[in-house]
C-alpha positions as CSV (number, residue, x, y, z in Angstrom):
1,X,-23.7,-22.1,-37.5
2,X,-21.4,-19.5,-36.6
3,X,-23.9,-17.1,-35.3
4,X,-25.7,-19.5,-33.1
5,X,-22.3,-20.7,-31.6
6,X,-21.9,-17.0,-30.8
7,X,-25.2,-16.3,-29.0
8,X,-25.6,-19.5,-27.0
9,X,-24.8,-18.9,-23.7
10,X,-25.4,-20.4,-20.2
11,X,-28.4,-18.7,-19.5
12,X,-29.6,-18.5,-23.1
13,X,-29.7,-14.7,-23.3
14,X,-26.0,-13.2,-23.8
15,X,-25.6,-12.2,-27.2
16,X,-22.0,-11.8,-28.5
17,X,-22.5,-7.8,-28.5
18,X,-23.7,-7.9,-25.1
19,X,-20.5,-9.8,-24.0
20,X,-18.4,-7.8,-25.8
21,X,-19.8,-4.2,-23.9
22,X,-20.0,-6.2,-20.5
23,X,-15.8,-7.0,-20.7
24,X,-15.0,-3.7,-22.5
25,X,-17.1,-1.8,-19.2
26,X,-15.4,-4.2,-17.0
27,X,-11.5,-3.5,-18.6
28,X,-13.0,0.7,-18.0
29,X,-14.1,-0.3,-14.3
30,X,-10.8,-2.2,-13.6
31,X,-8.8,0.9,-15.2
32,X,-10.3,3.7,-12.9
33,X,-9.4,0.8,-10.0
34,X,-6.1,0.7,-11.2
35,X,-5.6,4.1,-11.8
36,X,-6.9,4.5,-8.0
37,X,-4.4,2.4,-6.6
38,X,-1.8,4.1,-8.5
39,X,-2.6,7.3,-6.7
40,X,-3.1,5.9,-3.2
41,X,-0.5,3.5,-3.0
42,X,2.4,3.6,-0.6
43,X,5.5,3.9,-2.1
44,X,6.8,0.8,0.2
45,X,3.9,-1.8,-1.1
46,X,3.5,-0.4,-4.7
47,X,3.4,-3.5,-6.8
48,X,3.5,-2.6,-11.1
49,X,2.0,-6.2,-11.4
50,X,-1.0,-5.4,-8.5
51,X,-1.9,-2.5,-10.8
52,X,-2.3,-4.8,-14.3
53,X,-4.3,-7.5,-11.6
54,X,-6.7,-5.0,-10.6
55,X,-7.5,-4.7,-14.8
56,X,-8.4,-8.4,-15.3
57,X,-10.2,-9.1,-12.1
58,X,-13.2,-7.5,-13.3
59,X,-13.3,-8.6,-16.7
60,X,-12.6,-12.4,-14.9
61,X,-15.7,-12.0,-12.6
62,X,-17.4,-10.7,-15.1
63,X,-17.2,-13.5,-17.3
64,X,-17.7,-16.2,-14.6
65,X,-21.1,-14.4,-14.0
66,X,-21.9,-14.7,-17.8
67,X,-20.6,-18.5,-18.6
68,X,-22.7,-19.3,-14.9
69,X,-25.4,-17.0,-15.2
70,X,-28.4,-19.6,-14.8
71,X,-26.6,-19.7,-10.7
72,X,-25.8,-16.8,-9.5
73,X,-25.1,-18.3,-6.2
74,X,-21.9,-20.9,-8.0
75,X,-21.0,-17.7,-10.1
76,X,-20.2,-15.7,-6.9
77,X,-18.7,-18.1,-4.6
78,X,-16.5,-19.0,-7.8
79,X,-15.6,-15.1,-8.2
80,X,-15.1,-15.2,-4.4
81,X,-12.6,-17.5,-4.3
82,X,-10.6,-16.3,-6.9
83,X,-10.5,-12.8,-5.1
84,X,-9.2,-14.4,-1.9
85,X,-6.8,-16.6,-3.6
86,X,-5.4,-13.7,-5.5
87,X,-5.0,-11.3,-2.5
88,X,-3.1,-14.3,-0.2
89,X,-0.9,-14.5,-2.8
90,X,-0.1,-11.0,-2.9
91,X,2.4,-9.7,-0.5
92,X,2.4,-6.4,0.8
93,X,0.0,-3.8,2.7
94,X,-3.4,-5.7,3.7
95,X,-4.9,-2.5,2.7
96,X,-4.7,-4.0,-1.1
97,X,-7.9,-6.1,-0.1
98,X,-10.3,-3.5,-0.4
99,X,-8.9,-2.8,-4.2
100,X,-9.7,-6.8,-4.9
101,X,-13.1,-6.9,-3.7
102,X,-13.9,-3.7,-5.3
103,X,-12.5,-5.1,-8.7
104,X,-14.4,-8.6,-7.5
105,X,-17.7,-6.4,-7.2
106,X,-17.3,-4.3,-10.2
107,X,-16.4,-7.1,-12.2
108,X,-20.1,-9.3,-10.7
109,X,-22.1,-6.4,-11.3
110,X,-20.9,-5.6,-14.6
111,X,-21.5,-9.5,-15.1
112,X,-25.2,-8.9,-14.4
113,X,-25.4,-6.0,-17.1
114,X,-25.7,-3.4,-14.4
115,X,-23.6,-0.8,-15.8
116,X,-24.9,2.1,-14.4
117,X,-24.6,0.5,-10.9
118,X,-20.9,-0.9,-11.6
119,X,-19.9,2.7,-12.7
120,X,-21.6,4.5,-9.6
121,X,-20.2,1.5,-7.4
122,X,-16.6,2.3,-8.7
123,X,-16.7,6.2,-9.1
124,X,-18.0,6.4,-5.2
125,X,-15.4,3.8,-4.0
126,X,-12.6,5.3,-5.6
127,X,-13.6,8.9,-4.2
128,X,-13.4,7.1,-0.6
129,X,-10.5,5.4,-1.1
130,X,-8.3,8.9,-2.7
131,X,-10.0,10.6,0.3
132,X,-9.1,8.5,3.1
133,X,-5.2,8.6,1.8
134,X,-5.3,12.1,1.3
135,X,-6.1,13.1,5.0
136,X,-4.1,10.0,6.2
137,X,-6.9,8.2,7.8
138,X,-5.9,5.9,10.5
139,X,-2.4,7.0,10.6
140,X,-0.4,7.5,13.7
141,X,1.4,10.9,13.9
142,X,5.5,9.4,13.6
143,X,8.4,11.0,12.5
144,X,11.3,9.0,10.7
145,X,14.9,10.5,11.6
146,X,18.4,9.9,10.5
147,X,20.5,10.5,14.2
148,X,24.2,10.9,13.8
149,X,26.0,11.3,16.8
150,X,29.6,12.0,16.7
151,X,31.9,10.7,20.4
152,X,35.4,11.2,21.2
153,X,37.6,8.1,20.8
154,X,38.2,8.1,24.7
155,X,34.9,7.9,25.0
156,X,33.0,4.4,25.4
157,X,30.3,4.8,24.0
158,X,28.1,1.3,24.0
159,X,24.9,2.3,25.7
160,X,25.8,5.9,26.8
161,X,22.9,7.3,24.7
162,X,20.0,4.5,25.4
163,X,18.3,6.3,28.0
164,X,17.7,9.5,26.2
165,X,17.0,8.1,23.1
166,X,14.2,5.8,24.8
167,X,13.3,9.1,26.1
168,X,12.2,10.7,22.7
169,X,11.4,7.9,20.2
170,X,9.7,5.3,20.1
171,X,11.7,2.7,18.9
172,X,15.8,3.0,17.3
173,X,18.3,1.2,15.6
174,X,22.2,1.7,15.7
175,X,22.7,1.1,12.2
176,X,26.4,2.3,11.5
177,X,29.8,2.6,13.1
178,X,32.6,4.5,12.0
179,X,35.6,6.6,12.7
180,X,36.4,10.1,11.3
181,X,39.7,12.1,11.3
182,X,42.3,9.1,11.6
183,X,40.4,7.7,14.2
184,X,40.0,10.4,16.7
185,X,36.2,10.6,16.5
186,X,33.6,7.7,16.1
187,X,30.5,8.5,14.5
188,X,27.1,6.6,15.3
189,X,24.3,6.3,12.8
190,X,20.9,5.3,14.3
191,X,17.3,5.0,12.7
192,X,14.8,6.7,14.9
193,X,11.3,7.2,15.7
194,X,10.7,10.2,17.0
195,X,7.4,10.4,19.2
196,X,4.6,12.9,18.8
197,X,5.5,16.5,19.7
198,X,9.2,15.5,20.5
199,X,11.4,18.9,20.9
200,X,14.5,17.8,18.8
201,X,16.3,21.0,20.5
202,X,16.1,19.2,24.0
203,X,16.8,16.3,22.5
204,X,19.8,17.4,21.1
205,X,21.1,19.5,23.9
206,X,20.8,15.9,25.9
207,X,23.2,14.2,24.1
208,X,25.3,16.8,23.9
209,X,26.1,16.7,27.4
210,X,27.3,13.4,27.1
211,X,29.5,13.6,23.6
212,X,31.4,15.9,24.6
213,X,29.7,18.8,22.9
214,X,30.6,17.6,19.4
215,X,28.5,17.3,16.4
216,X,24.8,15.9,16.7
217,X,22.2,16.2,13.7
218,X,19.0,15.0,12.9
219,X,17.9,14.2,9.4
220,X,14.8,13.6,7.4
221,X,14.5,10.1,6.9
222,X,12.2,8.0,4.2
223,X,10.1,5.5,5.7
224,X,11.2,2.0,4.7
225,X,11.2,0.9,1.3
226,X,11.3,4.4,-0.1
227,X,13.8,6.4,-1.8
């Protein structure tokens, strides 16, 4: 009784051995995706819990397409749905679409019994996806700085610096105000863009001519969200 309650399935033909190597090559799939991710990911939209999603996405679609197998159309538009509901609900980079479909994909083939196909599939699409981070593919060429700006106190400095910031980045934020040495010098903290080929010695030298000659220094700054 036991034994026939094991191999019935939907479409009559899915043994209990079967089902078991079609999840276990689904968790492998969804691993290699995961693993993926883990290396491609942005420091700024890295998500732990996307990483354990991308693991049972596969096995899901793959047993949707095994419990529905006698309609293949319902089993994918079911497996479909469930990917798009899972990416809107998960904030972050847009980017993270392409690792849910692949997972969706992985998961419907392996659901099918096409192993062979789910593990070239997987192998080729991860390949793509390392490579395409890896020479920054569609990226812009920006540079973060940290721009500290020290002013004498006589100095008034709201908006002295606008113009030659606008000049040389693309977009800035005055982030900090303070005061050094009992008051006598203010120090201004901004969060700048730098544009492409931007000489920070001319930019430098141009506020410089305004602050009196005091200290000016750019830093290296993380992009936001990182360390």
């Amino acid at each position: 009784m036991l034994d026939q309650l094991f191999q019935y399935t939907t479409n009559g033909n899915i043994s209990l051995t079967n089902a078991l190597v079609t999840m276990l090559v689904a968790f492998v799939m969804g691993v290699i995706i995961s693993l993926t991710y883990v290396k491609t990911a942005e420091k700024e939209t890295y998500s732990p819990s996307f990483c354990y999603t991308l693991i049972i996405v596969p096995i899901v679609a793959a047993i949707i397409i095994m419990l529905v197998g006698s309609n293949l159309a319902t089993a994918f538009s079911v497996s479909g749905a469930f990917a798009l509901v899972r990416f809107r609900s998960e904030p972050g980079n847009p980017k993270n679409i392409a690792y849910i479909f692949a997972t969706v994909a992985a998961g419907l083939a392996c659901g099918v019994q096409c192993y062979l196909y789910a593990g070239i599939f997987t192998v080729f699409l991860c390949l793509v996806l390392v490579v395409l981070s890896k020479v920054h593919f569609g990226e812009k060429d920006i540079r973060y700085r940290k721009l500290k700006i020290l002013v004498p106190e006589d100095l008034n400095f709201e908006g002295v610096f606008d113009d030659i910031i606008a000049k040389y980045a693309l977009s800035s934020e005055l982030i900090r105000i303070g005061t050094l040495d009992l008051g006598s010098v203010y120090e201004l903290n901004y969060d700048v863009t730098l544009k492409k080929d931007t000489d920070s010695k001319k930019f430098i030298d141009e506020i410089r001519t305004r602050n009196g000659n005091l200290t000016v220094a750019l830093y290296l700054k993380a992009r936001k969200g990182e360390a």
